[in-house]
C-alpha positions in Angstrom: 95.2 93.4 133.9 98.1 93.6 131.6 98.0 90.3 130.9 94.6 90.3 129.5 95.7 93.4 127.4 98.2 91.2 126.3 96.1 88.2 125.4 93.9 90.1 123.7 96.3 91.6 121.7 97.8 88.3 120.5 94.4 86.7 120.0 94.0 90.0 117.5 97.1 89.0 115.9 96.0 85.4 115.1 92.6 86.4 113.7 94.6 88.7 111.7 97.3 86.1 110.4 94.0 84.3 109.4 92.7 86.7 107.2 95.7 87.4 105.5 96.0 83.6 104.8 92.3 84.0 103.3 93.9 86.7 101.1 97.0 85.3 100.1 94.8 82.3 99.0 92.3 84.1 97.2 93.2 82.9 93.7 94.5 79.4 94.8 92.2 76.7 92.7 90.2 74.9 95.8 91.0 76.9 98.3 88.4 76.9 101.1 88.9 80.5 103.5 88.7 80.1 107.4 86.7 82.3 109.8 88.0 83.6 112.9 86.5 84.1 116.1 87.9 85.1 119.5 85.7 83.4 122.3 86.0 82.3 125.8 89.7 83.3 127.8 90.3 84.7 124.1 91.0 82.1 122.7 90.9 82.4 118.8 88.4 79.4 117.2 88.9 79.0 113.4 86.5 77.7 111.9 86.5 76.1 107.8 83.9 78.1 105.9 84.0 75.7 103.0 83.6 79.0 100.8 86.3 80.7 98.7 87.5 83.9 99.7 85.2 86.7 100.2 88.1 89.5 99.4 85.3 92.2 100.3 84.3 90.6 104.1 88.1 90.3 104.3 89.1 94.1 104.2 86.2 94.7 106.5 87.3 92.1 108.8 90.7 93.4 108.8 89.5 97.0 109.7 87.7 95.8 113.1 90.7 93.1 113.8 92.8 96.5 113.1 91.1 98.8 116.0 90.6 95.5 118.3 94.7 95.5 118.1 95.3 99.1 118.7 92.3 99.8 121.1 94.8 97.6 123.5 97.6 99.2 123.3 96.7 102.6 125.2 96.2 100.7 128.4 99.3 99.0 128.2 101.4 102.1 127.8 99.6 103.4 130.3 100.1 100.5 133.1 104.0 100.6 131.9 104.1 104.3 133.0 102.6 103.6 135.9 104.7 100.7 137.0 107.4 102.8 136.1 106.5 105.3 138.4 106.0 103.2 140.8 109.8 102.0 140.6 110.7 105.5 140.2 109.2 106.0 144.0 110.7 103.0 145.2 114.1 103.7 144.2 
């Protein structure tokens, strides 16, 4: 289970390294922004949009890769407690 936490965590990360590409690029003369998208296993697809930077669909974007990152860490902090409790007990 933590491993999927995990994965999904770092998939986050890309889609989030993607968008602030898109907006690092915004006023770069032909550049074309890149969607991200996490699908199967998580894996993270990007995709060329051909468009220039939507700045506004960015910030939005960033706001849901934002609470898909933190809604992750919870359950990790909570399976390292418990693991650690578990040691605690074996010890």
């Amino acid at each position: 289970m933590m491993s999927i936490n995990s994965t999904s965590m770092q998939s986050h990360q890309t889609l989030m390294d993607i968008n602030a590409n898109n907006v690092a690029n915004v006023n770069t003369k032909d550049f074309s922004a890149k969607d991200g998208r996490i699908g199967n296993n998580l894996e993270v697809n990007s995709i060329d949009t051909q468009k220039p930077t939507n700045i506004t669909k960015e910030i939005t974007d960033q706001i849901t890769i934002e609470d898909g990152f933190d809604a992750q860490a919870p359950a990790i902090k909570t399976q390292n407690e418990m693991f650690g409790a578990l040691l605690d007990i074996k010890g």
